[in-house]
C-alpha positions as CSV (number, residue, x, y, z in Angstrom):
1,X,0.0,0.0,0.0
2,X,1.4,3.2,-0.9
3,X,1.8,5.8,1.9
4,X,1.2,9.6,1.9
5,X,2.5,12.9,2.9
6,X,0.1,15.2,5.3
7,X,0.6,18.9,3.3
8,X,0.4,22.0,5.5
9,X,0.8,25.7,4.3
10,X,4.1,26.6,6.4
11,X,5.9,23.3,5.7
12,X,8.0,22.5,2.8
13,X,6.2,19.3,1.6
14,X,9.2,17.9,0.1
15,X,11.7,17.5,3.0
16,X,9.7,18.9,6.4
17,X,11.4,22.0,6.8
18,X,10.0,25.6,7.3
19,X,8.8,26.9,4.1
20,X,9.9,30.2,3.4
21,X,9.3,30.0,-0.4
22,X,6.4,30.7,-2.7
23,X,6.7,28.5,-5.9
24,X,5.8,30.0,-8.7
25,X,2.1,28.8,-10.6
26,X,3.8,29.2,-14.2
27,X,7.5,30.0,-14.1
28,X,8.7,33.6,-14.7
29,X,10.4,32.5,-18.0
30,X,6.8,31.6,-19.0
31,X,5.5,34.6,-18.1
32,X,7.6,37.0,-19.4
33,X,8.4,34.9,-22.6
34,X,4.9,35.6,-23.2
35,X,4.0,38.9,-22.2
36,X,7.3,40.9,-21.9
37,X,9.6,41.7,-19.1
38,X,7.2,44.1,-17.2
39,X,6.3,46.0,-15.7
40,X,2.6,45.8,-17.3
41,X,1.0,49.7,-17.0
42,X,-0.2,52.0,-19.1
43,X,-2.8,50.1,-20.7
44,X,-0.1,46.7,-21.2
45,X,-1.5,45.2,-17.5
46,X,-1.7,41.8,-17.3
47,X,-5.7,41.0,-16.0
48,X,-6.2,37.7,-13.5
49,X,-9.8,36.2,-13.3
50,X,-9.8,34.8,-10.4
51,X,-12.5,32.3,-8.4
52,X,-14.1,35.3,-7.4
53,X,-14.8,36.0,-11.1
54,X,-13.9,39.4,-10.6
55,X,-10.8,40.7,-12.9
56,X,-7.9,42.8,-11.4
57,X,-4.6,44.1,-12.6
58,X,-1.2,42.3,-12.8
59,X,2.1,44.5,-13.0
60,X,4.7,42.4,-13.0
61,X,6.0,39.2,-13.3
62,X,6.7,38.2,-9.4
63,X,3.2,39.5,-8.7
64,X,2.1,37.8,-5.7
65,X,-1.0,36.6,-7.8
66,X,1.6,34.5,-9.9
67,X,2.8,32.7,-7.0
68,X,1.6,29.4,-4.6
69,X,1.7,29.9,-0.7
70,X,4.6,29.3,0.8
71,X,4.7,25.5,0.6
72,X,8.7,24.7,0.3
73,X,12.0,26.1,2.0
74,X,14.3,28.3,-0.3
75,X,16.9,24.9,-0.6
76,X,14.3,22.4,-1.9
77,X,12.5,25.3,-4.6
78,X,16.3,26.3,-5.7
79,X,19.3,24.0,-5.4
80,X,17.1,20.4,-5.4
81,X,15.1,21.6,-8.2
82,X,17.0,23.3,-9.9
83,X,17.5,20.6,-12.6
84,X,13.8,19.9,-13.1
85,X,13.3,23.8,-13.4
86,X,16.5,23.9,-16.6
87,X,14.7,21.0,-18.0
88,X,10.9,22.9,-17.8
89,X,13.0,25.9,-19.9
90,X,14.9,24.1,-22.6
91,X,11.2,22.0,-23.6
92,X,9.3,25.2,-23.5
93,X,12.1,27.2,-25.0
94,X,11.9,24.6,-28.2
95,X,8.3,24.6,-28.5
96,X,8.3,28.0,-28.8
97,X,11.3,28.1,-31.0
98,X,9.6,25.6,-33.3
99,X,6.0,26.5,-32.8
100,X,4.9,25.9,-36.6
101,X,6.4,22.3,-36.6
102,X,4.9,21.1,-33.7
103,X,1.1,22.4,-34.5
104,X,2.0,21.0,-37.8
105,X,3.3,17.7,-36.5
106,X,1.6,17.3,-33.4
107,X,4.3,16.2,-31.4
108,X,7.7,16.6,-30.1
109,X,11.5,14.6,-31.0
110,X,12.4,14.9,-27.4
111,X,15.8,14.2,-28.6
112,X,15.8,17.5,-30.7
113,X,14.9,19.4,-28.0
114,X,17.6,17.7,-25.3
115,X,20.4,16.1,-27.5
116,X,21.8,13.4,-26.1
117,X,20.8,13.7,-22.2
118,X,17.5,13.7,-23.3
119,X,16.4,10.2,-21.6
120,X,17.7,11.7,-18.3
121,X,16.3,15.1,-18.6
122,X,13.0,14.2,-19.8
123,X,12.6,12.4,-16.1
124,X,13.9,16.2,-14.9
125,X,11.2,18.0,-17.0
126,X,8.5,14.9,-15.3
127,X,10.2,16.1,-11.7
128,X,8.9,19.9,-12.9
129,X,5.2,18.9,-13.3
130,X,5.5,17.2,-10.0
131,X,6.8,19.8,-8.1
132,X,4.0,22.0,-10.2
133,X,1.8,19.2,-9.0
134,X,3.0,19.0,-5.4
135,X,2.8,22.9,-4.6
136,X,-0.6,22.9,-6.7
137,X,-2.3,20.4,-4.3
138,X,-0.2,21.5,-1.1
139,X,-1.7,25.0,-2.1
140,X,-5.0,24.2,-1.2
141,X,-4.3,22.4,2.3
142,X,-5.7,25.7,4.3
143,X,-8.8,24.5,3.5
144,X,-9.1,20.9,3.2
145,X,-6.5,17.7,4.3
146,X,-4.0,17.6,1.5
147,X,-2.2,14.0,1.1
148,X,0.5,13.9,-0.9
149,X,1.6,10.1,-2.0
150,X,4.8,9.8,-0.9
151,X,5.9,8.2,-4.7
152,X,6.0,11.6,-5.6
153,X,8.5,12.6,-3.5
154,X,10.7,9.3,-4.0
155,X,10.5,10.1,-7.8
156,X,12.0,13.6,-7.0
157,X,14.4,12.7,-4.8
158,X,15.7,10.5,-7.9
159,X,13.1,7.2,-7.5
160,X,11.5,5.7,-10.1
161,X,8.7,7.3,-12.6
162,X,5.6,6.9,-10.0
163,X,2.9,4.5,-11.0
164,X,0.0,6.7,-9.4
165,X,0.6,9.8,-11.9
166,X,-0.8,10.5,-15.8
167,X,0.0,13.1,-17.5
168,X,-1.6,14.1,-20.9
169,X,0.5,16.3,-22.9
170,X,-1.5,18.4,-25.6
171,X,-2.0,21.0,-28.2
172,X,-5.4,23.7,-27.8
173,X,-5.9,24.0,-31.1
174,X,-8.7,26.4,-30.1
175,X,-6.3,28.4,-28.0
176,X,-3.2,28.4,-31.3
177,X,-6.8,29.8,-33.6
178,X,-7.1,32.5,-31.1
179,X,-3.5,33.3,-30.4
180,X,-3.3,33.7,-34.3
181,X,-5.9,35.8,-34.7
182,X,-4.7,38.3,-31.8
183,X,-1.5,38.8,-33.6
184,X,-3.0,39.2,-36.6
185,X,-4.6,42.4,-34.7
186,X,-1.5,43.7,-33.1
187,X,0.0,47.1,-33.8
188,X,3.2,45.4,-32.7
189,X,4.6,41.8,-32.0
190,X,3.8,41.3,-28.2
191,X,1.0,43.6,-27.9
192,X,-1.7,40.7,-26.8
193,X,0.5,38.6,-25.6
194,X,-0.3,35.1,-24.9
195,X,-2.3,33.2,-22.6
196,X,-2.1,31.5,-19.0
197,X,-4.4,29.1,-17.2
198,X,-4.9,26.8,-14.4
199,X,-8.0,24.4,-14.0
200,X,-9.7,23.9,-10.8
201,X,-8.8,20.6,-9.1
202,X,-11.1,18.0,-10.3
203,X,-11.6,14.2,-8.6
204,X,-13.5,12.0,-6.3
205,X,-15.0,14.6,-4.0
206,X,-15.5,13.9,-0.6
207,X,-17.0,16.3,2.6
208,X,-14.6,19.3,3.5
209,X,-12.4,19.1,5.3
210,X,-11.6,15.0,3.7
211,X,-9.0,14.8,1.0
212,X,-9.9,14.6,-2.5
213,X,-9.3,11.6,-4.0
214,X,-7.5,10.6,-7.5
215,X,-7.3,14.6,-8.2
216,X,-6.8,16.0,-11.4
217,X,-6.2,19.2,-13.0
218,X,-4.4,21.1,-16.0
219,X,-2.0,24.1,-17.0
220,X,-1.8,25.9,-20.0
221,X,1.2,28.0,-21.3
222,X,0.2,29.4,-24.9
223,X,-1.8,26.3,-26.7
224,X,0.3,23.9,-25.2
225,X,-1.1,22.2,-21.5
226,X,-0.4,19.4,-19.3
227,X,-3.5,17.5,-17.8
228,X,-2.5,15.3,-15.1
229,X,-4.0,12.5,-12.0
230,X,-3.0,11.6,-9.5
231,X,-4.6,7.6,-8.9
232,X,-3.2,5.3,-6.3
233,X,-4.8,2.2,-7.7
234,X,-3.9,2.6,-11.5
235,X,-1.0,2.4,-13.3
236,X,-0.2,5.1,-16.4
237,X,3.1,4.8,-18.5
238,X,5.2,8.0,-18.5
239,X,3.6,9.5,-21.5
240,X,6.8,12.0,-21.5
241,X,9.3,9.1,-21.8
242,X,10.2,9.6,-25.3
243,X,11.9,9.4,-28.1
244,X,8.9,11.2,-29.4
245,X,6.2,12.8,-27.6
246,X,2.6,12.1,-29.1
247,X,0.6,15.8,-28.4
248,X,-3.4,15.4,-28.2
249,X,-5.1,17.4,-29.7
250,X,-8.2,18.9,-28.5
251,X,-10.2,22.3,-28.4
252,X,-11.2,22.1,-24.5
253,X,-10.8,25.5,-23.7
254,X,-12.5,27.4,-26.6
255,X,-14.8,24.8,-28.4
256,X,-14.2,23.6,-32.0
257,X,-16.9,25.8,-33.1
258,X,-15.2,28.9,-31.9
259,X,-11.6,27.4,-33.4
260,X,-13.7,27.8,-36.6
261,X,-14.3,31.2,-35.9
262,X,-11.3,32.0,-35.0
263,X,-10.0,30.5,-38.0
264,X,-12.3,32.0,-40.8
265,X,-11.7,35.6,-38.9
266,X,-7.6,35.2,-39.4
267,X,-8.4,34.1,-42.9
268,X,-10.5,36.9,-43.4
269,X,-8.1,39.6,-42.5
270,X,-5.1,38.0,-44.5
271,X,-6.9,37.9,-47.3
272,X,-7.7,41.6,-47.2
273,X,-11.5,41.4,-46.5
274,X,-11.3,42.6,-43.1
275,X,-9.4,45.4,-42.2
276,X,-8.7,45.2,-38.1
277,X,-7.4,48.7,-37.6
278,X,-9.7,50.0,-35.2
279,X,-11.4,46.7,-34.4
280,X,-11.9,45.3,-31.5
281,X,-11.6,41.4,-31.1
282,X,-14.6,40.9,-29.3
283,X,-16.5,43.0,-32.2
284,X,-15.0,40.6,-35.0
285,X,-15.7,37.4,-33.5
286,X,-19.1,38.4,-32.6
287,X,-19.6,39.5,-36.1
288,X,-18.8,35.0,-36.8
289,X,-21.3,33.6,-34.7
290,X,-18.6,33.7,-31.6
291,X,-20.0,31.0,-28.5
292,X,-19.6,32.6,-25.6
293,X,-21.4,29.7,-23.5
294,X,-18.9,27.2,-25.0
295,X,-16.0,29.5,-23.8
296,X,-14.2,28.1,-20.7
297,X,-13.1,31.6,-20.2
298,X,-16.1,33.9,-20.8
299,X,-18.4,31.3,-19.0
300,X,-16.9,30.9,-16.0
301,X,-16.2,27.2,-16.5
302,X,-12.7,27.6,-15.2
303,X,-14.1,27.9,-11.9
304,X,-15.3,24.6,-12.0
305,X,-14.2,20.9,-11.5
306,X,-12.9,19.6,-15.1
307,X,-15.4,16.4,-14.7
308,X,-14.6,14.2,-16.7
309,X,-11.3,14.4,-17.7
310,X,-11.0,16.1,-20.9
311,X,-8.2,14.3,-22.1
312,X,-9.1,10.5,-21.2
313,X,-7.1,10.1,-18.4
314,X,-9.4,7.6,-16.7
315,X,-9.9,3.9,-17.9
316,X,-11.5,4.8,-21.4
317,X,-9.4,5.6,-24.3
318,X,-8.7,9.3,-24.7
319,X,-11.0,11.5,-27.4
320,X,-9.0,12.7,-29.7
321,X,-11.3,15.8,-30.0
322,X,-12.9,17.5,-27.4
């Protein structure tokens, strides 16, 4: 029987010490690869819907808004990870590097992006989500127990890959439609920006303050996400292992019918029959039959368990389109 890891706020979960660090929800290379170095005024804020659903205003990258409770000491969220946090970089740095390939492709030579280390540091870039994973749950233990399994923590500490986790790497291709089209209406490269988001966590529920069980949840960076579970009595191959990693494909956050709008306005303005100077996004998908209701954004959906898993990380096979 596998044993677990009691996660409080004020305790690293990783090796018992005082935490005095807050890990970051997506890393500061993510951030400001996709929105600039900051600080974000003067019209160029960064704006975080929240579980509140109310927006507000992010300035700069080490915004406290960006950033878990403190749930690790400064050693374990530096020096012990700092090999998992190189590996998150040089993946991310690739697919953004090669972006047109991979949509095109759907899926990723881990040996391109790591050379010859790239059996060892594809277990570093697993270790990332895991410590992602770790703080995510860990995050929430003000409110609720948080068990951690303690596989997790073997597997960082250099154990093998951990039979309770899945992970589901995939391409948004609703979220690539839209990013396209926002460029397409930029004065200047950068202008938009990108696009961050955390689901909620998802899984067997149980009365507060009990411990959810088998949780699940999912981070996007740009179109490309990780959806992962956490299952104690399953086993799920290391989808990361390599030599090539399979993307799925899905349009979970925008709906394939608003990927087609997003598609037919982008062709629209490269072909000359729209002219977006002095038009608003909102205005031009309208003006295509845009869904809000499908929208995980506009609809508030993001506040809300992602029941079931999107990307088939339960028993049945996974839907390629969702």
């Amino acid at each position: 029987m596998p044993s677990f890891v009691k996660a409080t706020i004020g305790t690293c979960w990783w090796c018992g010490s005082a935490a005095n660090s807050r890990e970051h929800k997506f890393k500061r290379t993510d951030i400001e690869r996709e929105f600039g170095r900051g600080p974000y005024r003067d019209g160029q804020t960064l704006v975080k819907h929240g579980y509140d659903q109310r927006p507000s205003d992010v300035t700069g990258s080490k915004s406290k808004v960006f950033k878990f409770e403190p749930t690790m000491c400064t050693r374990c969220n530096g020096e012990r990870s700092q090999p998992f946090d190189a590996a998150y970089d040089e993946f991310m740095d690739y697919l953004s590097d090669n972006e047109a390939a991979v949509l095109g492709s759907g899926e990723v030579d881990i040996r391109m992006v790591f050379g010859v280390e790239w059996e060892s540091k594809s277990l570093d870039l697993v270790r990332y989500f895991v410590k992602h994973i770790c703080c995510r749950l860990a995050n929430v233990a003000e409110h609720r127990a948080v068990s951690l399994d303690a596989r997790l923590i073997e597997f960082l500490d250099g154990g093998a890959y951990p039979r309770c986790l899945g992970l589901a790497a995939l391409i948004d291709m609703s979220v690539a439609e839209w990013w396209r089209t926002m460029r397409l209406l930029e004065e200047k490269p950068g202008d938009y920006g990108s696009f961050l988001f955390l689901t909620g966590i998802g899984g067997v529920d149980a009365p507060r303050p009990e411990s959810i069980q088998n949780p699940e949840a999912g981070m996007l960076v740009g179109w490309f996400g990780i959806y992962w579970r956490i299952a104690e009595d399953e086993y799920i191959p290391n989808q990361l292992a390599g030599p090539v990693l399979p993307l799925i494909v899905t349009d979970w956050i925008f709906g394939t019918k608003n990927r087609l709008v997003f598609a037919s306005v982008s062709a629209s303005i490269e072909s000359g029959g729209i002219d977006p100077r002095g038009k608003q996004f909102s205005d031009l998908v309208d003006g295509y039959g845009f869904d809000r209701s499908r929208s995980m954004i506009d609809s508030g959906k993001q506040f809300l368990r992602p029941e079931p898993s999107p990307l088939g990380l339960h028993r049945s096979p996974p839907n390629p389109r969702t």
